[in-house]
MARVEXMI-228825 format. One record per residue (C-alpha): x, y, z. Coordinates in steps of 0.25 Angstrom, whole numbers, plus 5000, padded with zeros to 4 digits. Example, Ala and Ser with C-alpha at 12.3 -4.5 7.8 and 13.67 -1.06 7.14 Angstrom:
residues 2
+------+------+------+
|    x |    y |    z |
+------+------+------+
| 5049 | 4982 | 5031 |
| 5055 | 4996 | 5029 |
+------+------+------+
//
This chain:
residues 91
+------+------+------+
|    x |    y |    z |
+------+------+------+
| 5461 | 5294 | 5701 |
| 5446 | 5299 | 5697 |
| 5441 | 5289 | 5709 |
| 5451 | 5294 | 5718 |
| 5447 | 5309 | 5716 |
| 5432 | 5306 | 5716 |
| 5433 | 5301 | 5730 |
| 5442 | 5311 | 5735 |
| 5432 | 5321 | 5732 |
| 5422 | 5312 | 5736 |
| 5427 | 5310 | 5751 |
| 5429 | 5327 | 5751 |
| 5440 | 5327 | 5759 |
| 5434 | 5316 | 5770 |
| 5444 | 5305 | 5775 |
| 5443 | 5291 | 5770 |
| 5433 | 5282 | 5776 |
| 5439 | 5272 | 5785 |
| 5426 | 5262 | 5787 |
| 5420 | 5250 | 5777 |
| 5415 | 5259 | 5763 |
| 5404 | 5253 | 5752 |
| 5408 | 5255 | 5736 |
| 5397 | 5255 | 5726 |
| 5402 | 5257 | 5711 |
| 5395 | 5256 | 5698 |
| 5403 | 5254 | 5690 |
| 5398 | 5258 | 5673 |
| 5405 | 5252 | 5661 |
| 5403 | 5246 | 5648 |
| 5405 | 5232 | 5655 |
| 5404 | 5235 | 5669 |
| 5411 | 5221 | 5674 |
| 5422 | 5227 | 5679 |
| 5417 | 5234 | 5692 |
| 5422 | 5226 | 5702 |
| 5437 | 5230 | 5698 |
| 5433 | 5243 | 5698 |
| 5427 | 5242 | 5712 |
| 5444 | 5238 | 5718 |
| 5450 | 5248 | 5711 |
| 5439 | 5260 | 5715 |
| 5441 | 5254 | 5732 |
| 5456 | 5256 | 5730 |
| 5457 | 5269 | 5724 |
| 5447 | 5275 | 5734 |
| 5454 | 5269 | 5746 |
| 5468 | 5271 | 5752 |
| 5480 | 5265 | 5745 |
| 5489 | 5257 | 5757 |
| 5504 | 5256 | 5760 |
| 5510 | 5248 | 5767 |
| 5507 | 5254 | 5782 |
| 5498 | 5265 | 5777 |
| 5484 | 5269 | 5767 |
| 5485 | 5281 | 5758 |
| 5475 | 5290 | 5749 |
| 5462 | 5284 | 5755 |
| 5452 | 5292 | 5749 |
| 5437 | 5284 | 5752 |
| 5442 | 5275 | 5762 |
| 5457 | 5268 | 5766 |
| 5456 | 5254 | 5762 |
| 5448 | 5246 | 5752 |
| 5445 | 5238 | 5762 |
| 5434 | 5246 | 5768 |
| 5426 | 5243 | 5757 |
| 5417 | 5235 | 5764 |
| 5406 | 5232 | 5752 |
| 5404 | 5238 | 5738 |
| 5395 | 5237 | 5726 |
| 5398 | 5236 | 5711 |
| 5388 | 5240 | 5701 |
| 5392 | 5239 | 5686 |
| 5383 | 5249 | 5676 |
| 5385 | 5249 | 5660 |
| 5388 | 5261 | 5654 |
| 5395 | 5266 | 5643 |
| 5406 | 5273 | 5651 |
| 5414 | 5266 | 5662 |
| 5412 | 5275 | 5676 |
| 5409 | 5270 | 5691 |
| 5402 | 5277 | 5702 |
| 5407 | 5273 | 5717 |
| 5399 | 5275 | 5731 |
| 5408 | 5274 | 5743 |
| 5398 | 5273 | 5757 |
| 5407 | 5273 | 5772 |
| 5401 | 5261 | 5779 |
| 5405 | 5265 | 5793 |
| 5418 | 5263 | 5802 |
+------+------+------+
//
């Protein structure tokens, strides 16, 4: 839910983005190999939700899909935290 609210105030109020997006996350823990699972679940929960004719509560972008490349970068730390970056690629 903490993701979700970030990039609702994040977006202020614009529309989701309909073209191709790039992800980049560092991802901070302990024993950072477990980025990549972090990476599918951060795309769905930014993106829209589908039902069976329609998408709802997009907040970055409608569907996963658009996620035309991304970038994982694991850090140690003492504390387990990520910090994502969201770039439009165009139409």
């Amino acid at each position: 839910m903490a993701l979700r609210l970030a990039a609702i105030e994040a977006m202020a109020g614009r529309k989701w983005f309909e073209g191709a997006v790039e992800l980049r996350l560092v991802y901070r823990a302990s024993q950072p190999g477990a980025a990549p699972p972090y990476l599918d679940g951060i795309m769905d929960t930014i993106g829209g939700s589908h039902g069976p004719s329609f998408i709802y509560l997009p907040i970055v972008y409608l569907d996963d899909g658009q996620v035309a490349t991304w970038h994982v970068n694991a850090e140690i730390a003492a504390t387990e935290s990520y910090e994502l970056d969201v770039t439009f690629l165009g139409r």
